[in-house]
mmCIF file of the C-alpha atoms, coordinates in Angstrom:
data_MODEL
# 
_entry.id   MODEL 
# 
loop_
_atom_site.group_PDB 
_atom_site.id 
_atom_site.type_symbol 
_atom_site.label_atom_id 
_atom_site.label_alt_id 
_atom_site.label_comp_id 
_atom_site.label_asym_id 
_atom_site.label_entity_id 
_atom_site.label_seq_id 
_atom_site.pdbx_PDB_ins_code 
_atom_site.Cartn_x 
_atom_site.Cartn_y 
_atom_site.Cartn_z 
_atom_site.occupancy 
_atom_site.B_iso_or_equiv 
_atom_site.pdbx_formal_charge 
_atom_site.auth_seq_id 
_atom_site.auth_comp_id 
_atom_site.auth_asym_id 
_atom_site.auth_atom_id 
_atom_site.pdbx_PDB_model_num 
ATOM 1   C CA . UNK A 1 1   ? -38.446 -24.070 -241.110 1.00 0.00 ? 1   UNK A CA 1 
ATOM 2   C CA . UNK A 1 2   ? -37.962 -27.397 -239.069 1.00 0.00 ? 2   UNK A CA 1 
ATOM 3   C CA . UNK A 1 3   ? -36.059 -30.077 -240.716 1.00 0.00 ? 3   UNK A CA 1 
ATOM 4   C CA . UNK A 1 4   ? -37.218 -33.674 -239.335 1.00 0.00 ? 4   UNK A CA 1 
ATOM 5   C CA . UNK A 1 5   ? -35.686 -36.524 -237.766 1.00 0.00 ? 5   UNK A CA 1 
ATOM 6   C CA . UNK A 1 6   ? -34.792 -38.858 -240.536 1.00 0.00 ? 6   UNK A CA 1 
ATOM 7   C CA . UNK A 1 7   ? -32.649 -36.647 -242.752 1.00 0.00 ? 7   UNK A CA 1 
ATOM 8   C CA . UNK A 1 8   ? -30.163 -34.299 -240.865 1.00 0.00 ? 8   UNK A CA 1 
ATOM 9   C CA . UNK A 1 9   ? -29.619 -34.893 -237.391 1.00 0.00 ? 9   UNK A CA 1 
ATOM 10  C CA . UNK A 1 10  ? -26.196 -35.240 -236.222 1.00 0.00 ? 10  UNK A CA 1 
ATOM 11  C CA . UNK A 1 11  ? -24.872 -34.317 -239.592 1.00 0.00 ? 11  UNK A CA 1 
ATOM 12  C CA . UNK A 1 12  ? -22.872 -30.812 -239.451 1.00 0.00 ? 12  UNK A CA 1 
ATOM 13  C CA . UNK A 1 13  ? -22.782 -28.986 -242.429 1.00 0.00 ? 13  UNK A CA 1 
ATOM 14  C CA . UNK A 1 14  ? -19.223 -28.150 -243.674 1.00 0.00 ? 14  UNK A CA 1 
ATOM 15  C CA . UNK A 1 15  ? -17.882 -24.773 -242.408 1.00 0.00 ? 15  UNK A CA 1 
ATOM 16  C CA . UNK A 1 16  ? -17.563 -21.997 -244.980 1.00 0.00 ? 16  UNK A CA 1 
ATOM 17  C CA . UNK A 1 17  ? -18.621 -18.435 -244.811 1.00 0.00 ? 17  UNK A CA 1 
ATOM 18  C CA . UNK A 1 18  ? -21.949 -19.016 -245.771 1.00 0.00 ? 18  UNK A CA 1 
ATOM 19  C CA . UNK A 1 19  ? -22.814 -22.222 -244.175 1.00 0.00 ? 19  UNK A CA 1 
ATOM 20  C CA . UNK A 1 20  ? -25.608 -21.354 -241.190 1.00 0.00 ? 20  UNK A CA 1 
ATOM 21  C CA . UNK A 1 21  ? -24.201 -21.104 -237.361 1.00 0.00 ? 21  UNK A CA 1 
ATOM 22  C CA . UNK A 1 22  ? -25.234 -25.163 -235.815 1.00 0.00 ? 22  UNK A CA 1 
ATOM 23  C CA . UNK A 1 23  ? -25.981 -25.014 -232.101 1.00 0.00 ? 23  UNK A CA 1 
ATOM 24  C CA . UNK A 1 24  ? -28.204 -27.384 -229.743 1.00 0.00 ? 24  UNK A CA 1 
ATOM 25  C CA . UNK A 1 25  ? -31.004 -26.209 -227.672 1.00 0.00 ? 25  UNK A CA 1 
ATOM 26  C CA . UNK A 1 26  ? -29.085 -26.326 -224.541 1.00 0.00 ? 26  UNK A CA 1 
ATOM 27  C CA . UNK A 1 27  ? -25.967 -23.789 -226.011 1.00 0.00 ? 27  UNK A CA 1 
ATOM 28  C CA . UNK A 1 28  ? -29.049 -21.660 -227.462 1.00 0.00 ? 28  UNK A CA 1 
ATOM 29  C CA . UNK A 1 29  ? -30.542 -21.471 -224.288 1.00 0.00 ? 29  UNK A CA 1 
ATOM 30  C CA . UNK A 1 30  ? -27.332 -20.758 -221.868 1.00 0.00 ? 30  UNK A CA 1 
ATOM 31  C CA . UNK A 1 31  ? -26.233 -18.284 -224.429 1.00 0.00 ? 31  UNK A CA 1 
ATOM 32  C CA . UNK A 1 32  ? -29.448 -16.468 -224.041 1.00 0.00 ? 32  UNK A CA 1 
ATOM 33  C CA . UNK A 1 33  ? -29.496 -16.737 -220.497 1.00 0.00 ? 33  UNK A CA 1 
ATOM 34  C CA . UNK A 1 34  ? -25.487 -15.029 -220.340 1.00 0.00 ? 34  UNK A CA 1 
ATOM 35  C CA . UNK A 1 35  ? -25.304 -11.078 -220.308 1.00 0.00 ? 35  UNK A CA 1 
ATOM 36  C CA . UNK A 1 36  ? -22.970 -8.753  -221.583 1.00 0.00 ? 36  UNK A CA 1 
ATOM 37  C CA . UNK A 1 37  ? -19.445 -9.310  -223.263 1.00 0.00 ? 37  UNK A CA 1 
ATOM 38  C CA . UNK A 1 38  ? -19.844 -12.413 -221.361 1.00 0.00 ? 38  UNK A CA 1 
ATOM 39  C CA . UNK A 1 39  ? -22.286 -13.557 -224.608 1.00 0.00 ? 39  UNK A CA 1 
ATOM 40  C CA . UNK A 1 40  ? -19.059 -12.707 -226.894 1.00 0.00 ? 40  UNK A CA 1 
ATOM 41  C CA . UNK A 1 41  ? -16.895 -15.310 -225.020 1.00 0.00 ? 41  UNK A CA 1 
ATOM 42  C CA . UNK A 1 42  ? -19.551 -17.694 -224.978 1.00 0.00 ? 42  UNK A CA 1 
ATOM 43  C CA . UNK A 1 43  ? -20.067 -17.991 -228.923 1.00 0.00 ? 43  UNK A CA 1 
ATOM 44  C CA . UNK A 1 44  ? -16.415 -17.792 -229.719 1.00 0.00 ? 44  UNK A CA 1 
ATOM 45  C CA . UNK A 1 45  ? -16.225 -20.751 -227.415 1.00 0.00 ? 45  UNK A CA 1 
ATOM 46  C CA . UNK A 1 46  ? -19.145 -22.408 -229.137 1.00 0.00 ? 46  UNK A CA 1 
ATOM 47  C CA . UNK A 1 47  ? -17.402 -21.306 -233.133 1.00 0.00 ? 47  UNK A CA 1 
ATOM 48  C CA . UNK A 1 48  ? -14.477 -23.222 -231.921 1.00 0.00 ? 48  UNK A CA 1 
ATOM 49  C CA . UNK A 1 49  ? -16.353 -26.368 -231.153 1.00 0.00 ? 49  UNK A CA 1 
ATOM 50  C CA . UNK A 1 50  ? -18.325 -26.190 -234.033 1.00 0.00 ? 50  UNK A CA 1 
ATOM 51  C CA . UNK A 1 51  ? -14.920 -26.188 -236.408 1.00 0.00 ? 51  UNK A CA 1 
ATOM 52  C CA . UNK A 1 52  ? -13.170 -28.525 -234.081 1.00 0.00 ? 52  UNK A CA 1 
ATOM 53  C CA . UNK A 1 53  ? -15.619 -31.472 -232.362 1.00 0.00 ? 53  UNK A CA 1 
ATOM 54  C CA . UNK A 1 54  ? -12.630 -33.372 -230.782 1.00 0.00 ? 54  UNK A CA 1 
ATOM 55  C CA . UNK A 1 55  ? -12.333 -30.091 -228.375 1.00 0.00 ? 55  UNK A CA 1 
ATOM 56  C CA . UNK A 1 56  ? -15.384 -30.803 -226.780 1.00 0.00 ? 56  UNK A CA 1 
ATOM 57  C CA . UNK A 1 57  ? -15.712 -31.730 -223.123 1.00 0.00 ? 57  UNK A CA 1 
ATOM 58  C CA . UNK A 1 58  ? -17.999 -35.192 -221.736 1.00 0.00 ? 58  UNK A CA 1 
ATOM 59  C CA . UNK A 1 59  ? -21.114 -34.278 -221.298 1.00 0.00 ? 59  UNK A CA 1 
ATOM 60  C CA . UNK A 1 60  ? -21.863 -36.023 -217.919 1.00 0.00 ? 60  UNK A CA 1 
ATOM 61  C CA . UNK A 1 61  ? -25.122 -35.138 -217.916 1.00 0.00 ? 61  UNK A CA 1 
ATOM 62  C CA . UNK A 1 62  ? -25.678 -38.011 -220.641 1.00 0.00 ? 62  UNK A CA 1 
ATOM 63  C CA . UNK A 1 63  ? -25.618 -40.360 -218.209 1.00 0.00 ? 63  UNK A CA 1 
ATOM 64  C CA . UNK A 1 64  ? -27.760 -38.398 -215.453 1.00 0.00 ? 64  UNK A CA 1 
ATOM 65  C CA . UNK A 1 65  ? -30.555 -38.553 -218.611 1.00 0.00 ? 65  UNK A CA 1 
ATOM 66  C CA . UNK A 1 66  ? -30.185 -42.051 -219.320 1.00 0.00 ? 66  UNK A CA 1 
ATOM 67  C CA . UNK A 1 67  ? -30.783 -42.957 -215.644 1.00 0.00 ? 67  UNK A CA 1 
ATOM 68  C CA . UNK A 1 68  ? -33.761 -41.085 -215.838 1.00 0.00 ? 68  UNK A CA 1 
ATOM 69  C CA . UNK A 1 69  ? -34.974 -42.717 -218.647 1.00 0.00 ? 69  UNK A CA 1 
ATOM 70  C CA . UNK A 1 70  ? -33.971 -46.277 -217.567 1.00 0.00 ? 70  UNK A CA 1 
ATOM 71  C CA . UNK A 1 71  ? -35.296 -46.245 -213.843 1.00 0.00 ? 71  UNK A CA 1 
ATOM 72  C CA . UNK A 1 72  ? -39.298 -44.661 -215.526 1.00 0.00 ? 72  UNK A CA 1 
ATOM 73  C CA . UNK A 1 73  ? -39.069 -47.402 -217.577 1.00 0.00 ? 73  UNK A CA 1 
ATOM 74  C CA . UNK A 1 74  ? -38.409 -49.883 -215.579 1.00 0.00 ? 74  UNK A CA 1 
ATOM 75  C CA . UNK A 1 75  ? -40.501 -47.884 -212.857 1.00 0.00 ? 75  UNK A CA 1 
ATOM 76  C CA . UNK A 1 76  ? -37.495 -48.073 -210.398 1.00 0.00 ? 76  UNK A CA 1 
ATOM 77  C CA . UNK A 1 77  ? -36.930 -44.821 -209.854 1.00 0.00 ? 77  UNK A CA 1 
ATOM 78  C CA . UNK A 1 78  ? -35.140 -44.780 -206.834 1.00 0.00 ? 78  UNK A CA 1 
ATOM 79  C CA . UNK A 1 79  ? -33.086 -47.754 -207.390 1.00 0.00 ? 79  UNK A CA 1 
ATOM 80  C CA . UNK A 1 80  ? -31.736 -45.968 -210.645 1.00 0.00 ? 80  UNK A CA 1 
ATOM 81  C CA . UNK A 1 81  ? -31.113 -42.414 -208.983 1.00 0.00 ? 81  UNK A CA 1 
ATOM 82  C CA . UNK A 1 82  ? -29.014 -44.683 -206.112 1.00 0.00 ? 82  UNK A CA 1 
ATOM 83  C CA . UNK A 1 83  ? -27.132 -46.190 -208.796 1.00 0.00 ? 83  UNK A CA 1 
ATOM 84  C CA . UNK A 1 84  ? -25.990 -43.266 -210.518 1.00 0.00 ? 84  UNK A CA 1 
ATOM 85  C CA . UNK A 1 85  ? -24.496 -41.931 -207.239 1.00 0.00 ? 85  UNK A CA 1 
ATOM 86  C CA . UNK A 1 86  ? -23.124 -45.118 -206.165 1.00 0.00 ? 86  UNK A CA 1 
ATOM 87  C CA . UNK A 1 87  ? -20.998 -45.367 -209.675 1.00 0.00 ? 87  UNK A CA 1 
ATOM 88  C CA . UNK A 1 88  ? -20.218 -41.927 -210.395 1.00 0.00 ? 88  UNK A CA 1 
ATOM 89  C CA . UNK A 1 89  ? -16.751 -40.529 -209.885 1.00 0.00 ? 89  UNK A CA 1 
ATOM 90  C CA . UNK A 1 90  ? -15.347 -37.711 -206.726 1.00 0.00 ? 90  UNK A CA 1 
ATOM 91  C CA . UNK A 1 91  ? -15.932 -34.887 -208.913 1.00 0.00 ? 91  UNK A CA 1 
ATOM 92  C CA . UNK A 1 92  ? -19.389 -36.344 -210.551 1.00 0.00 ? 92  UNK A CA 1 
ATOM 93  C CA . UNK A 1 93  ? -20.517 -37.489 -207.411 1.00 0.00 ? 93  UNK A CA 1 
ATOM 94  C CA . UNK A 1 94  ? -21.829 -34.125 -205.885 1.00 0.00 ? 94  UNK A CA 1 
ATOM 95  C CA . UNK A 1 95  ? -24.023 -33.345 -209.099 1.00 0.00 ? 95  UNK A CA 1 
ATOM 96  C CA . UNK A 1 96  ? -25.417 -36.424 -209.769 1.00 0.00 ? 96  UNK A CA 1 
ATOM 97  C CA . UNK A 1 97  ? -26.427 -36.575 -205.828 1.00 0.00 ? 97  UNK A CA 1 
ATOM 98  C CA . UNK A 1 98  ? -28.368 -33.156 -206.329 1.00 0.00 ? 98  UNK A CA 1 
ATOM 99  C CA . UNK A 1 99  ? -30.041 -34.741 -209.937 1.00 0.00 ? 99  UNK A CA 1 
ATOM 100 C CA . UNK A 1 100 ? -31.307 -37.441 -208.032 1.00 0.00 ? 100 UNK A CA 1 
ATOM 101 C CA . UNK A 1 101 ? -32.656 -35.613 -205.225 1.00 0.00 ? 101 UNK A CA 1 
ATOM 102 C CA . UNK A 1 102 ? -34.339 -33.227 -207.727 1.00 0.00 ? 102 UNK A CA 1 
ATOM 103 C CA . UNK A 1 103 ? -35.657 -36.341 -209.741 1.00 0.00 ? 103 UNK A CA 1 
ATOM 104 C CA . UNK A 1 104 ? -37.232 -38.054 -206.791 1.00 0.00 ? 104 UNK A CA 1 
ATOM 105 C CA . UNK A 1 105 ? -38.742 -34.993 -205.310 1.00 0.00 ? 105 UNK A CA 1 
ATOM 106 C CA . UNK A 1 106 ? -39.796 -34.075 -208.637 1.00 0.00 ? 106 UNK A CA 1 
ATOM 107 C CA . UNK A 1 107 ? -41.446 -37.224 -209.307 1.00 0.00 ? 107 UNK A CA 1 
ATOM 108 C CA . UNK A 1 108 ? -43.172 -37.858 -205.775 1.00 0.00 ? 108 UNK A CA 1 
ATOM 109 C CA . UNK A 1 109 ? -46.384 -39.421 -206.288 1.00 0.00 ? 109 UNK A CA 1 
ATOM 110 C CA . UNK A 1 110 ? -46.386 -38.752 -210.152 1.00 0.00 ? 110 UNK A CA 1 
ATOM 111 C CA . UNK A 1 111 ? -46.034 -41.871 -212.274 1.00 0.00 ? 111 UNK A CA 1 
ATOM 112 C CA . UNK A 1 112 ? -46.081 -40.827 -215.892 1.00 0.00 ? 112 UNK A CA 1 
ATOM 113 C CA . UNK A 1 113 ? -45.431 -43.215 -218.459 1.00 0.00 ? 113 UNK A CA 1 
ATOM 114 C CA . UNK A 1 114 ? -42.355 -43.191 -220.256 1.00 0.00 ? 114 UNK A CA 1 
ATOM 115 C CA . UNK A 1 115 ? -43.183 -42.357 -224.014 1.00 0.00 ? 115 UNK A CA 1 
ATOM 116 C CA . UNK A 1 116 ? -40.284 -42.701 -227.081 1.00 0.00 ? 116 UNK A CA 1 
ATOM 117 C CA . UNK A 1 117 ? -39.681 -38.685 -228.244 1.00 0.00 ? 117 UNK A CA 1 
ATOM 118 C CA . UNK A 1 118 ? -37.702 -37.628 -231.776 1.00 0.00 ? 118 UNK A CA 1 
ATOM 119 C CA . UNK A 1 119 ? -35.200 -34.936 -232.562 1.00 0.00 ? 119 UNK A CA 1 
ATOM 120 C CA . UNK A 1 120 ? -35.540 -32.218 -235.018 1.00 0.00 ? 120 UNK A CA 1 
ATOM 121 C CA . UNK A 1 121 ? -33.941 -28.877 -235.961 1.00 0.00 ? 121 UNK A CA 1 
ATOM 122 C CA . UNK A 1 122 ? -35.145 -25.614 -236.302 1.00 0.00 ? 122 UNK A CA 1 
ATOM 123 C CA . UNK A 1 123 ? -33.714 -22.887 -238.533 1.00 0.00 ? 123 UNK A CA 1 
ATOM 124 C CA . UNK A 1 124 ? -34.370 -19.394 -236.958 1.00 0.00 ? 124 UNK A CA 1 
ATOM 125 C CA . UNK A 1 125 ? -32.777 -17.424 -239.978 1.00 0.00 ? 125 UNK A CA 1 
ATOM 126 C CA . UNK A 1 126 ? -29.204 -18.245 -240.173 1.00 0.00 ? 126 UNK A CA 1 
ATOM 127 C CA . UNK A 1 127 ? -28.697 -20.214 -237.217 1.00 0.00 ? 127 UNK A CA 1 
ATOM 128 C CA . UNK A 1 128 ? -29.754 -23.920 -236.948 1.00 0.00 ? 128 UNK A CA 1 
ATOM 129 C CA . UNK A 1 129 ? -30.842 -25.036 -233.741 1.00 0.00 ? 129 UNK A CA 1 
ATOM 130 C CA . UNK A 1 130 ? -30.949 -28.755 -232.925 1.00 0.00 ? 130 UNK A CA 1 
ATOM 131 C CA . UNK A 1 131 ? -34.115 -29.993 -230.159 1.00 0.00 ? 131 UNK A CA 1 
ATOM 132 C CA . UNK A 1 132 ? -33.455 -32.869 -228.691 1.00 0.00 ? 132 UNK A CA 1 
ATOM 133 C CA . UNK A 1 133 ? -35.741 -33.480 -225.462 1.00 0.00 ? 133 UNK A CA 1 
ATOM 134 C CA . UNK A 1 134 ? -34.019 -36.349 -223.502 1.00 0.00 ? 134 UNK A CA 1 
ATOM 135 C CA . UNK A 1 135 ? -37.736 -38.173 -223.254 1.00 0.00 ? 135 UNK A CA 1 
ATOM 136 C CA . UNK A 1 136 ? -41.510 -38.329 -223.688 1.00 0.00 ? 136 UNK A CA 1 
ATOM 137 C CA . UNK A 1 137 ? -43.949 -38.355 -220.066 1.00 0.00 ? 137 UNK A CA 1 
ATOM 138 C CA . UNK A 1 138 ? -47.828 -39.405 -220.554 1.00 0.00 ? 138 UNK A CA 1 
ATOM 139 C CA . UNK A 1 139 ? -49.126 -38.199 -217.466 1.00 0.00 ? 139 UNK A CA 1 
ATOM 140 C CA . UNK A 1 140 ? -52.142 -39.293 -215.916 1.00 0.00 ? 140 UNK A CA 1 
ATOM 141 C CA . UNK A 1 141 ? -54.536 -36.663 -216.908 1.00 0.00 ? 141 UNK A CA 1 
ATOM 142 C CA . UNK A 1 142 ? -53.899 -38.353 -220.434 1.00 0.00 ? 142 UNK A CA 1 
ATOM 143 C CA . UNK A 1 143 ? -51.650 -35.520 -221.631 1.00 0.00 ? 143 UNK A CA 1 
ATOM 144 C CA . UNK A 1 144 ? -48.269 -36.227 -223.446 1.00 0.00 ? 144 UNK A CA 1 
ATOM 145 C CA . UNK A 1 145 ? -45.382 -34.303 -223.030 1.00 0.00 ? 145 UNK A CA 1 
ATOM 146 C CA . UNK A 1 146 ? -41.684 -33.797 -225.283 1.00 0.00 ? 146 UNK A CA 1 
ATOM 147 C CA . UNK A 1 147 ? -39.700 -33.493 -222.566 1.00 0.00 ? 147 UNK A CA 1 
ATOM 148 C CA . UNK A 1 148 ? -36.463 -31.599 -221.152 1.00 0.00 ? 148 UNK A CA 1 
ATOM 149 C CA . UNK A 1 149 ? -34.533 -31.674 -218.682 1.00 0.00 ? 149 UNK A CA 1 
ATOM 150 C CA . UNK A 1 150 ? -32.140 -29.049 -217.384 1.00 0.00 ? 150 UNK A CA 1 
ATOM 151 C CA . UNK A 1 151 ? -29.126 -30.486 -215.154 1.00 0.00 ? 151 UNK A CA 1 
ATOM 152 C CA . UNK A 1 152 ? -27.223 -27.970 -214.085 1.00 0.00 ? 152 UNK A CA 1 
ATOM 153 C CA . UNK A 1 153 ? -26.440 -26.380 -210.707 1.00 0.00 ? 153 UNK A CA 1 
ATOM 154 C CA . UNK A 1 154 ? -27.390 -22.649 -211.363 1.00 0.00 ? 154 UNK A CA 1 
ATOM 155 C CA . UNK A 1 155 ? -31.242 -22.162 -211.345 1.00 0.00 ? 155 UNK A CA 1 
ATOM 156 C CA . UNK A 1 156 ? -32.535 -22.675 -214.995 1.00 0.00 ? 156 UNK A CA 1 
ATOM 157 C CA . UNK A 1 157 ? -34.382 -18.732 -215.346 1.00 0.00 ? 157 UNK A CA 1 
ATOM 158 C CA . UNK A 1 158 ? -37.951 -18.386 -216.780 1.00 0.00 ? 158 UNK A CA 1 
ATOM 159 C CA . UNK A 1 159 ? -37.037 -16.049 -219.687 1.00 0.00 ? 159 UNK A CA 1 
ATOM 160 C CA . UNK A 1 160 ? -34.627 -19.388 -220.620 1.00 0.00 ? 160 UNK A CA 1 
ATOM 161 C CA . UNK A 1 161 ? -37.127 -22.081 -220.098 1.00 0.00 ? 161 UNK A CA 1 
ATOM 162 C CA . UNK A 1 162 ? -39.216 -20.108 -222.243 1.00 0.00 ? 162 UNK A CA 1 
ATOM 163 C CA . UNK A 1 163 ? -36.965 -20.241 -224.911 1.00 0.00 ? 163 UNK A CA 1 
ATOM 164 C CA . UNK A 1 164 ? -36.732 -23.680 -224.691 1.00 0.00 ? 164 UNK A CA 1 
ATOM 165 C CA . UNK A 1 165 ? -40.272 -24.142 -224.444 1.00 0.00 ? 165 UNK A CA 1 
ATOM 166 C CA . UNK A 1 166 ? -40.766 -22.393 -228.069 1.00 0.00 ? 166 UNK A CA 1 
ATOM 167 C CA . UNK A 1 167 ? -38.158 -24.207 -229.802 1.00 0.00 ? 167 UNK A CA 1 
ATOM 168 C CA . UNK A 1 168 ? -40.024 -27.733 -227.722 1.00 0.00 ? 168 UNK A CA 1 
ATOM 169 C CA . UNK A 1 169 ? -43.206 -26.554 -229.289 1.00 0.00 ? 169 UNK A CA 1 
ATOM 170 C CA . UNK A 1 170 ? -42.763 -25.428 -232.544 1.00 0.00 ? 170 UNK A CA 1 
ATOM 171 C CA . UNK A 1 171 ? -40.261 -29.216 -233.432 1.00 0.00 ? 171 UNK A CA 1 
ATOM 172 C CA . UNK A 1 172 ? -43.573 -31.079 -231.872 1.00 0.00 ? 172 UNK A CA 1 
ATOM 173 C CA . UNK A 1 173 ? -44.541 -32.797 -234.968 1.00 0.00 ? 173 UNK A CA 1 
ATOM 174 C CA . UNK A 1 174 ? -41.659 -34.331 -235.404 1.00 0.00 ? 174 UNK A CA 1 
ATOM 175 C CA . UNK A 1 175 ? -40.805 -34.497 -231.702 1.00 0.00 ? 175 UNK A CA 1 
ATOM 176 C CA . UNK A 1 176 ? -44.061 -36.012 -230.524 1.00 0.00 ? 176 UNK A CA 1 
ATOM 177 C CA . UNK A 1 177 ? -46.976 -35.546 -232.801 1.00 0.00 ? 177 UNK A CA 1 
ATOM 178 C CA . UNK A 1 178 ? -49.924 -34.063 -230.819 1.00 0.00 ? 178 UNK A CA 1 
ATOM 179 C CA . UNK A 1 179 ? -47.827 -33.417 -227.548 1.00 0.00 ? 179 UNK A CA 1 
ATOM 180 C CA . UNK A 1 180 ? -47.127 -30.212 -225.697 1.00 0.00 ? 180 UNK A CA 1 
ATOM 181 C CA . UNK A 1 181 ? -43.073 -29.119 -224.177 1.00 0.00 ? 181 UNK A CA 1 
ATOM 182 C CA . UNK A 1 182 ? -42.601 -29.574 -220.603 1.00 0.00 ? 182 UNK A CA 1 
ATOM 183 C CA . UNK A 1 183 ? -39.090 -28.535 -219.067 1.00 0.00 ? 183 UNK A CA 1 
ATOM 184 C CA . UNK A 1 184 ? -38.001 -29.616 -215.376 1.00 0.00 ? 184 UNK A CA 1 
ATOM 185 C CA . UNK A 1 185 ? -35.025 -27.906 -213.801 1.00 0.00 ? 185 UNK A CA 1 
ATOM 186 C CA . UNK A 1 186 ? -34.364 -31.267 -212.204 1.00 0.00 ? 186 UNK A CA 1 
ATOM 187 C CA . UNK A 1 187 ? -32.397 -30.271 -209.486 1.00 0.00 ? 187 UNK A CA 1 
ATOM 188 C CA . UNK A 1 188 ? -34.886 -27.867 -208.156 1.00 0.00 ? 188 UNK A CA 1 
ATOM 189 C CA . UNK A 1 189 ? -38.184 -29.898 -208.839 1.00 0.00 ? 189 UNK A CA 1 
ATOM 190 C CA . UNK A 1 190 ? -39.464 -27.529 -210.889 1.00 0.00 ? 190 UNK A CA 1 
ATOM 191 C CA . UNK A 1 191 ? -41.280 -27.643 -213.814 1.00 0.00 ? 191 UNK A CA 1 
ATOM 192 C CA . UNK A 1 192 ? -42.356 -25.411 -216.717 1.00 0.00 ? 192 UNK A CA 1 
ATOM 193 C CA . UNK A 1 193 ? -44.962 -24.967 -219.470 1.00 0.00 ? 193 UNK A CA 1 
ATOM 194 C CA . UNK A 1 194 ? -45.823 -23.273 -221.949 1.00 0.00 ? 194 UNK A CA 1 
ATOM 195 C CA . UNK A 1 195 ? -49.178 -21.355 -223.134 1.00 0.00 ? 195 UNK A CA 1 
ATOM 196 C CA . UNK A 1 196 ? -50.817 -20.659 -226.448 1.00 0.00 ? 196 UNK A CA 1 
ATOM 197 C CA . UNK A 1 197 ? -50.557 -16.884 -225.814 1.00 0.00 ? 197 UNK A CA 1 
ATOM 198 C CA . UNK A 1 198 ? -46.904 -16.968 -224.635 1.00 0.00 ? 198 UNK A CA 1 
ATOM 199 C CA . UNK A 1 199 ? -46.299 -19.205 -227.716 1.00 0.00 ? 199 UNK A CA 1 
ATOM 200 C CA . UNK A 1 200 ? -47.331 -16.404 -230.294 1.00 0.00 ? 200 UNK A CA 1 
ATOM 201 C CA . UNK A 1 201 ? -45.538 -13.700 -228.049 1.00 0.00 ? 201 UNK A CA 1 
ATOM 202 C CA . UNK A 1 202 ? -42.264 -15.300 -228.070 1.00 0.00 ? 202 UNK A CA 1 
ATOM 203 C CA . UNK A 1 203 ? -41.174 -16.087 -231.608 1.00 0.00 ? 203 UNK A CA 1 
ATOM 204 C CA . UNK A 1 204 ? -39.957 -12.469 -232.075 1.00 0.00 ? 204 UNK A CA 1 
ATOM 205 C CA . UNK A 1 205 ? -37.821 -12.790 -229.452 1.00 0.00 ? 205 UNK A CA 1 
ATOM 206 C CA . UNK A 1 206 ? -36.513 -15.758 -230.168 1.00 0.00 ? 206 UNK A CA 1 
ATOM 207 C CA . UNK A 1 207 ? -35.486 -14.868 -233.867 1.00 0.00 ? 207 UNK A CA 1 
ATOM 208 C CA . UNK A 1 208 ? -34.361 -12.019 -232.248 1.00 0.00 ? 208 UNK A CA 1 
ATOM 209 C CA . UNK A 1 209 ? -31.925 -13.759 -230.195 1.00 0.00 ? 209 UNK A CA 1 
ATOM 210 C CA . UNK A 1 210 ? -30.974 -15.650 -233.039 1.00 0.00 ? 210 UNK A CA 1 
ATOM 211 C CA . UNK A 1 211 ? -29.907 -13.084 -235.012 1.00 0.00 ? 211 UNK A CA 1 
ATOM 212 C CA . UNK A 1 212 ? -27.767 -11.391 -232.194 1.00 0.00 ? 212 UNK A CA 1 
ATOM 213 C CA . UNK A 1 213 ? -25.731 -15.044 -232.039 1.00 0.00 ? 213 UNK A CA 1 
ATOM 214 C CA . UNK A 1 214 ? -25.377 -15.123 -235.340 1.00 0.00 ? 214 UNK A CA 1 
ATOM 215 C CA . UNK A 1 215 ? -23.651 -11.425 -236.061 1.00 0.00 ? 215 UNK A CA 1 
ATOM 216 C CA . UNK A 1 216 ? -21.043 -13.021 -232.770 1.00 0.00 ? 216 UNK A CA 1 
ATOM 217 C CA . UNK A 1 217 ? -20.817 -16.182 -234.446 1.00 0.00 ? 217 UNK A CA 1 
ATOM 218 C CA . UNK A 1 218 ? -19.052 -14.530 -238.067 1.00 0.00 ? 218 UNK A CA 1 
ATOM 219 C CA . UNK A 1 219 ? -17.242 -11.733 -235.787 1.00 0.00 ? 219 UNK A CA 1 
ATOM 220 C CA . UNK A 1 220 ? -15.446 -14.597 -233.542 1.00 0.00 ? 220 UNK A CA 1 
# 
């Protein structure tokens, strides 16, 4: 079940013992790329933001995406990726460096348009999941794309794209009506897609992986 953009997005439903676990695509998809015990630590981490919002950290990233966004639409690629350097801090300054060089290298002669993209959640049993792709590419073959992008500095795995992928293509009606998922693990110029068959194949494991979160989610 996928509940659109217009009704509960950004809205957390009040904690009780019955209330569904609430996690976004990108916790979904680094707790399914973690191993282990590691995988207990990582949801008690994520039950404690849940209950208490003011614990959690800035997302930096934020404003790696926004550049993103603003130098496509402006078509000024480079002079956007050379201002997020310029203005980021001593300890930002390294990352954003490497999500520029991704972006650029990434982008080389591509010039997709820049297309507006919604949010949506999808319920896989008890846990909610929210899908938020930072934007929307038209490339030039025509096709249209929800898009994702991964920031971080360890290599985003297939088996985790994948995930992401699913959860991109199953919100797509209310994410971009008629479009397919596309991630990019920016810093490594790398893209990923999705197929029909792989599609079909993965839901198991996805609900599968949902389920596992949720039984560490009500033991943390």
């Amino acid at each position: 079940m996928f509940w659109g953009n217009n009704s509960t997005i950004g809205r957390r439903p009040a904690m009780s013992s019955s209330s569904p676990a609430y996690v976004t695509l990108p916790t979904f998809v680094g707790y399914s790329a973690s191993t282990g015990p590691s995988r207990s630590s990582f949801v008690r981490r994520q039950r404690r933001l849940y209950e208490d919002p003011a614990r959690a950290a800035f997302n930096y990233y934020r404003r790696a995406a926004n550049a993103v966004r603003a130098g496509r639409a402006a078509r000024q690629d480079e002079q956007a990726m050379r201002a997020l350097v310029e203005h980021a801090d001593e300890r930002t300054r390294p990352h954003y460096a490497a999500v520029a060089d991704g972006w650029l290298r990434y982008l080389g002669r591509r010039d997709p348009q820049l297309l507006d993209v919604g949010r949506t959640r999808c319920s896989l049993g008890e846990l909610a999941v929210g899908v938020s792709p930072q934007l929307g590419l038209r490339k030039s073959t025509g096709r249209r794309f929800a898009t994702w992008l991964y920031f971080k500095e360890e290599p985003l795995h297939r088996d985790a794209a994948r995930l992401a992928l699913w959860l991109l293509s199953e919100g797509m009606p209310d994410l971009l009506p008629g479009g397919e998922a596309l991630v990019v693990d920016v810093r490594r110029a790398k893209e990923f897609t999705l197929s029909a068959r792989d599609r079909g194949r993965l839901r198991p494991w996805a609900f599968s992986e949902a389920s596992a979160f949720v039984t560490l989610w009500y033991a943390a």
